[in-house]
KOLMAR-618095 format. One record per residue (C-alpha): residue in three letters; x, y, z. Coordinates in steps of 0.02 Angstrom, whole numbers, padded with zeros to 5 digits, always signed. Example, Ala and Ser with C-alpha at 12.3 -4.5 7.8 and 13.67 -1.06 7.14 Angstrom:
# KOLMAR-618095
Ala+00615-00225+00390
Ser+00684-00053+00357
//
This chain:
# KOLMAR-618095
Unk+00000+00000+00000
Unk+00097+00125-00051
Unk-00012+00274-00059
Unk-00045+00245+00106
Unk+00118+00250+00172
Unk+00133+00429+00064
Unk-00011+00490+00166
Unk+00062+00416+00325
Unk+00203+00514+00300
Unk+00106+00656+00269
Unk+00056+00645+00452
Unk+00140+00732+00534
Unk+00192+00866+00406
Unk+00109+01046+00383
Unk-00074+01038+00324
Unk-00064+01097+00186
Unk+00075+00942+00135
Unk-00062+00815+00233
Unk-00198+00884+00131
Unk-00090+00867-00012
Unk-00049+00712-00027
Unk-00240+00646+00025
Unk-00277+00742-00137
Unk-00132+00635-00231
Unk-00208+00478-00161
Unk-00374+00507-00205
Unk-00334+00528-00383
Unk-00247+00359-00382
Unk-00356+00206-00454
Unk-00347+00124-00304
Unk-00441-00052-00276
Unk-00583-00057-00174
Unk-00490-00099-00009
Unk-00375+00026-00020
Unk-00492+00171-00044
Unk-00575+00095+00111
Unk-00412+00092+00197
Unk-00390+00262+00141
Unk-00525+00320+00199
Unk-00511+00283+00383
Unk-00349+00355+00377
Unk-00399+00485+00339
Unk-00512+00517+00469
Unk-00403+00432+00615
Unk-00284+00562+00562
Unk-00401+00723+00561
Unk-00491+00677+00753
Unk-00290+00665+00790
Unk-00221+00823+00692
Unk-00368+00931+00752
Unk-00438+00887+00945
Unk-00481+01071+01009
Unk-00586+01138+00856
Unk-00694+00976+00857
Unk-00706+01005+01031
Unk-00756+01200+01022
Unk-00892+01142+00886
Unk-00947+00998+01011
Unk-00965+01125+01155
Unk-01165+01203+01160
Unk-01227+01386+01138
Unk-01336+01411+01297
Unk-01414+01557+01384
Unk-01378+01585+01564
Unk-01430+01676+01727
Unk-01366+01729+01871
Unk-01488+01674+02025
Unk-01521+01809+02144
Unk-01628+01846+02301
Unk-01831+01914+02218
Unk-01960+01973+02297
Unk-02073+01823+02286
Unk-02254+01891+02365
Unk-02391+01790+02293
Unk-02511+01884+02241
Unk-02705+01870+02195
Unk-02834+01965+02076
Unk-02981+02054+02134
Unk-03109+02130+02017
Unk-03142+02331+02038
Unk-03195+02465+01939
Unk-03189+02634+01878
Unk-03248+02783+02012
Unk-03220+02970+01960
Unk-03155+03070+02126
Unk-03271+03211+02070
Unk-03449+03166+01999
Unk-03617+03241+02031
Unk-03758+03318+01962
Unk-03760+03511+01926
Unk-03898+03643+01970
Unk-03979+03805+01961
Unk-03953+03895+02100
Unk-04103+04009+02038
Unk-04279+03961+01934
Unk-04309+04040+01777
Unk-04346+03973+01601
Unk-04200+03876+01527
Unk-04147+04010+01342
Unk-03988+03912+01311
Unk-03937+03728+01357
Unk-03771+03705+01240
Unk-03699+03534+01314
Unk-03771+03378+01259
Unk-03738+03217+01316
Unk-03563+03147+01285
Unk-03482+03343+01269
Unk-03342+03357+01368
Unk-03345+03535+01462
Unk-03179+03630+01529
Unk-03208+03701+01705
Unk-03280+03879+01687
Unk-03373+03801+01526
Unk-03557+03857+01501
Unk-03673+03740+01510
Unk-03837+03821+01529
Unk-03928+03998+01543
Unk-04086+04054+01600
Unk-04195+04206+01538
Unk-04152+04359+01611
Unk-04298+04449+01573
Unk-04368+04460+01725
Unk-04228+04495+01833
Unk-04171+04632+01746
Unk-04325+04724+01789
Unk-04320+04670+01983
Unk-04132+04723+01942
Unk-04181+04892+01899
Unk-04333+04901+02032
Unk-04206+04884+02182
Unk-04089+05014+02101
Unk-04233+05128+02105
Unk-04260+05106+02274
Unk-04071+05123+02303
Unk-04091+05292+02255
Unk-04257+05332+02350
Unk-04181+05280+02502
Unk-04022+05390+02440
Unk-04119+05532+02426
Unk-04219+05512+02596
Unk-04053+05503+02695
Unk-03976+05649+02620
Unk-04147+05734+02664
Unk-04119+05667+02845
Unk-03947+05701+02863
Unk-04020+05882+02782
Unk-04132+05900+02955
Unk-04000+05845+03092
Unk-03895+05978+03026
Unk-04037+06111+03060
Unk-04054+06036+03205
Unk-03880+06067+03278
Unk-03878+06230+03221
Unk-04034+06268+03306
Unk-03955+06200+03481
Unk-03803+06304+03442
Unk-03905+06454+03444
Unk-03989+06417+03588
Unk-03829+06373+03676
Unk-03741+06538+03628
Unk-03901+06652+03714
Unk-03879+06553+03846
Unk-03842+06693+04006
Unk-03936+06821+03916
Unk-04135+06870+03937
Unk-04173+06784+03794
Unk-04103+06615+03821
Unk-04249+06484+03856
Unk-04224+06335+03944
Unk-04378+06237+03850
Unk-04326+06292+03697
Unk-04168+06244+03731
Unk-04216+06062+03758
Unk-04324+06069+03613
Unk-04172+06080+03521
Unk-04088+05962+03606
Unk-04233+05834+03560
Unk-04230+05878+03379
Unk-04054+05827+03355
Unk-04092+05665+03435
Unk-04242+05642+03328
Unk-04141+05694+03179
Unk-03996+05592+03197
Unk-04110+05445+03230
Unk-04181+05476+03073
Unk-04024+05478+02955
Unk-03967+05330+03068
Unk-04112+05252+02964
Unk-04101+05323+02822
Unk-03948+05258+02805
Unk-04003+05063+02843
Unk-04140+05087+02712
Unk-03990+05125+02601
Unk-03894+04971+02664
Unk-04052+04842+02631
Unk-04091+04942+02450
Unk-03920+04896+02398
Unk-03902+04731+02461
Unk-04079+04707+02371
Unk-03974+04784+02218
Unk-03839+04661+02234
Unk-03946+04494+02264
Unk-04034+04550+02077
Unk-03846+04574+02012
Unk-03788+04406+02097
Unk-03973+04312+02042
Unk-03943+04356+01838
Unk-03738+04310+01855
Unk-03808+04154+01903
Unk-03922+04154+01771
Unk-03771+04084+01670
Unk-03731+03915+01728
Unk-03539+03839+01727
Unk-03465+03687+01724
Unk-03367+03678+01909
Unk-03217+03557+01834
Unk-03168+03496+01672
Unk-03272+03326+01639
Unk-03387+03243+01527
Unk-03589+03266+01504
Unk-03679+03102+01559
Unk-03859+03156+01570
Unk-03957+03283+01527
Unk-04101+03335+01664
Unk-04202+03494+01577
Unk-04238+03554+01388
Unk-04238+03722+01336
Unk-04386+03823+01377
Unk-04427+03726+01514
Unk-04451+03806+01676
Unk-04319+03752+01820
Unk-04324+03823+02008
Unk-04188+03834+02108
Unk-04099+03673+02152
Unk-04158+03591+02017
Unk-04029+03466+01931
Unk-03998+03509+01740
Unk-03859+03399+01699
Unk-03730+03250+01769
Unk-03562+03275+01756
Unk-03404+03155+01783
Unk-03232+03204+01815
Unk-03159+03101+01698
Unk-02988+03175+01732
Unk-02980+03124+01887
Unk-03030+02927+01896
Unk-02977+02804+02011
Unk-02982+02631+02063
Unk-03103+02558+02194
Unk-03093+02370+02254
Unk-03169+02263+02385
Unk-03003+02181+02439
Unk-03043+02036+02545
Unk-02963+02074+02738
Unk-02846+01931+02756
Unk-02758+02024+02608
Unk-02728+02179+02691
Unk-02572+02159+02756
Unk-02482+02179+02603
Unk-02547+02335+02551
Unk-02498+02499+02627
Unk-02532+02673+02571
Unk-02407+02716+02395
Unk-02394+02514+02372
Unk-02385+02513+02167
Unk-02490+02362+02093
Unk-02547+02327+01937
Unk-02705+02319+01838
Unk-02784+02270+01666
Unk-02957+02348+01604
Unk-03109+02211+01583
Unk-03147+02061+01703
Unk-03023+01959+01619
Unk-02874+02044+01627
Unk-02864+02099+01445
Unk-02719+02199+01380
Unk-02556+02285+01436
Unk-02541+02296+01617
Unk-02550+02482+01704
Unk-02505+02537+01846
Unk-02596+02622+02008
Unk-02547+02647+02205
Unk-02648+02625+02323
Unk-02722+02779+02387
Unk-02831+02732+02542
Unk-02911+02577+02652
Unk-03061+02641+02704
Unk-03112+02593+02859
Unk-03267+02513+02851
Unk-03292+02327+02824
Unk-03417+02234+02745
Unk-03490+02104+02868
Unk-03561+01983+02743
Unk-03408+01969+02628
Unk-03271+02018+02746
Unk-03196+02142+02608
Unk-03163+02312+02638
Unk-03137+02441+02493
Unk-02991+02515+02449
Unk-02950+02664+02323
Unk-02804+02672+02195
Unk-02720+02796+02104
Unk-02685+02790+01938
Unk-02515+02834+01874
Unk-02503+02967+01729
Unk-02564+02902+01566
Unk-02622+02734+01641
Unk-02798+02779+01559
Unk-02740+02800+01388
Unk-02797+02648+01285
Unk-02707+02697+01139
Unk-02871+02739+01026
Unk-02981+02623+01112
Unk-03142+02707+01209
Unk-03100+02818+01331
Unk-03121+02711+01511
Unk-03284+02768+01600
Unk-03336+02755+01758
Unk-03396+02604+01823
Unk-03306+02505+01709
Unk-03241+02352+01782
Unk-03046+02319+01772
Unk-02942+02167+01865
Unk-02808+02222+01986
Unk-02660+02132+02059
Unk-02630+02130+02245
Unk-02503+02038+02353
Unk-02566+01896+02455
Unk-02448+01951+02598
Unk-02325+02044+02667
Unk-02167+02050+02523
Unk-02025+01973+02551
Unk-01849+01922+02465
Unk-01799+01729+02434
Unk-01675+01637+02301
Unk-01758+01592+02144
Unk-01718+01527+01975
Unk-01824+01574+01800
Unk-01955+01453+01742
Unk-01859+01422+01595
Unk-01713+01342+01686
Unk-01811+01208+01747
Unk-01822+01052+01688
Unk-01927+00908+01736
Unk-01837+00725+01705
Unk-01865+00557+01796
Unk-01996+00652+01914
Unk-01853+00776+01990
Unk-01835+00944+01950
Unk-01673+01001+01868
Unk-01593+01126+01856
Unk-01414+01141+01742
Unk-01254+01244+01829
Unk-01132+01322+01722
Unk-00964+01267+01820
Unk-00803+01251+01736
Unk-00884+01273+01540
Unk-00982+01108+01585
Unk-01165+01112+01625
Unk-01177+01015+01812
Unk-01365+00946+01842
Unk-01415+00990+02022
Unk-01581+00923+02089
Unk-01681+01069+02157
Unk-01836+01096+02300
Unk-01961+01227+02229
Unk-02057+01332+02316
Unk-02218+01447+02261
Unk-02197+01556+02071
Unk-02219+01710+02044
Unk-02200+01841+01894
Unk-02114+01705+01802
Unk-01970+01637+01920
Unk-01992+01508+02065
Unk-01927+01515+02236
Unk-01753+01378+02290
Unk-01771+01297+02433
Unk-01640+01201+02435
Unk-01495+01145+02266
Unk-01437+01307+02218
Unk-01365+01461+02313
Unk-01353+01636+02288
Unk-01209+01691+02120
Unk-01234+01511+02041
Unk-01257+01525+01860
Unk-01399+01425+01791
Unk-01433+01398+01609
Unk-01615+01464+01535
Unk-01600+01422+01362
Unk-01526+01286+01280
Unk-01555+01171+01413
Unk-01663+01037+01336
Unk-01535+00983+01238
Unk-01404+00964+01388
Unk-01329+00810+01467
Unk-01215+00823+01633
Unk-01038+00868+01606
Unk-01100+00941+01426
Unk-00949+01103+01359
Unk-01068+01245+01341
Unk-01026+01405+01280
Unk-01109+01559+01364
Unk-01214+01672+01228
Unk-01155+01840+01260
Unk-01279+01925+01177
Unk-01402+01882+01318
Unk-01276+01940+01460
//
């Protein structure tokens, strides 16, 4: 066999000279037995020449974690829904005959907003009645305030004769009563003036309110009244909702209580079912009243900025239920490991450990999961690297290279 003592030779020469003189060999017409010969020589000869790149390609891609201490609260969901903080119904603080009622239902109104006005008609003229009287009463206490000042000048002269034959005591006193009579007299005068223009103002205030405004910036829910139809004071004309201003209210049941504390951030998803991107809301306030029937007491969230936007959906309203996320319990930290990095094989859980480049299996004792990784308690300690993807394929003592990309 002479070719394959040439490619024998070529052994333990460069590469390039082994791969050489394979190339000479194969050209050769060789009989069947020596190609087969050949053949395994050649491949006894390539596992020899080149160990550590067959190991490299041998040695598995995987993607890796390092295990840490979580907060691993369980938590629950409760249903709630939508409240506004500021809701009612709005009224006329006067009666009158509705002239303009520009808010129908569904119109959102800015605070200040109009949303209704009554006819004026009416008040004007009591409006310009009491400023009549204003000046009636105007006029009789300059004509009293006309008489007390004859009146003191009256005593004066009395008071300067006083020594003289012609000073009289009674008419003396006379005067003396006049000015108290006359000063009584502008004295009321001068409430008659006070009453006339508070009478002015009420007729001023009465036909400001005339024009009804929306208190805060909401939307229109119902409307009470028409136009031209006659309201008296009090009466409701529409319902408005502070939709700004919504927030979460849940009956939370008590034994749950412990874990939430006033600014606790949970989260929640609008609909019964939990549909959509999570949002986010802290909890504002346990009120502290309990239901006796279902042992729940309700509690109020706050939503964070933005946390009502539904990206072009319909705008949340209230009332509308939504599912919120509480913790079962107090939180607290414990080791845990990623879903993904557990396997299940021969009834055991498994978990593979990155140690020296070779994936070790260690058995592992689970505890409760939550948000997607599952409490140790016992097979793994705090720093060990685990792998997370990749690991269905792994044996023990399999090389595995760590993805960087993930790290």
């Amino acid at each position: 066999m002479p070719h394959i003592s040439r490619l024998a030779s070529c052994m333990a020469a460069t590469p390039s000279a082994f791969t050489s003189g394979a190339r000479h060999c194969v050209r050769k017409r060789l009989p069947r037995p020596a190609k087969l010969s050949l053949a395994i020589g050649l491949c006894v000869t390539l596992h020899l020449a080149l160990p550590s790149e067959a190991a490299a390609q041998r040695a598995m891609l995987v993607g890796v974690e390092t295990i840490t201490k979580r907060p691993m609260t369980r938590t629950v969901t409760v249903i709630g829904r939508l409240v506004a903080r500021r809701a009612g119904d709005i009224a006329t603080e006067i009666s009158g005959r509705l002239e303009a009622f520009p808010v129908e239902v569904g119109a959102r109104v800015k605070k200040g907003d109009v949303i209704a006005r009554l006819n004026t008609e009416t008040l004007m003229a009591e409006l310009r009645l009491a400023e009549s009287a204003l000046a009636e009463a105007k006029a009789e206490l300059e004509t009293a305030k006309a008489e007390a000042e004859l009146a003191e000048l009256r005593l004066r002269r009395q008071a300067r004769l006083k020594g003289s034959a012609a000073f009289s005591k009674a008419r003396f006193e006379d005067a003396r009563i006049e000015i108290a009579v006359a000063r009584s007299k502008v004295a009321r005068a001068e409430a008659r003036v006070a009453t006339r223009a508070a009478a002015v103002a009420r007729r001023r205030l009465d036909i400001a309110k005339a024009t009804v405004s929306a208190p805060y910036s909401g939307m229109v829910v119902q409307r009470y009244a028409e136009i031209g139809g006659y309201v008296r004071s009090g009466d409701r004309l529409v319902r408005l909702i502070g939709t700004g201003a919504l927030e979460i209210e849940a009956d939370v049941p008590a034994q749950y209580l412990s874990g939430l504390k006033p600014g606790h951030v949970v989260r929640f998803w609008f609909g019964a079912h939990g549909d959509g991107p999570p949002r986010k809301a802290a909890v504002r306030a346990i009120l502290a009243s309990e239901n006796p029937l279902t042992r729940t007491r309700a509690v109020r969230f706050a939503l964070e900025p933005g946390a009502t936007d539904e990206g072009g959906a319909a705008s949340p309203a209230e009332g509308q239920s939504v599912t919120v996320e509480i913790p079962a319990g107090p939180p607290r930290l414990a080791v845990a490991v990623p879903k993904d990095a557990i396997l299940k094989r021969a009834g055991r859980d498994l978990v593979f450990v990155i140690e020296d480049k070779k994936a070790k299996a260690r058995v592992v004792a689970l505890g409760q999961s939550v948000a997607g990784y599952v409490e140790v308690l016992s097979g793994l300690k705090l720093g060990d690297v685990v792998v997370v993807r990749g690991n269905e394929r792994l044996r023990p003592d399999t090389p595995v290279r760590i993805d960087k990309s993930e790290t």
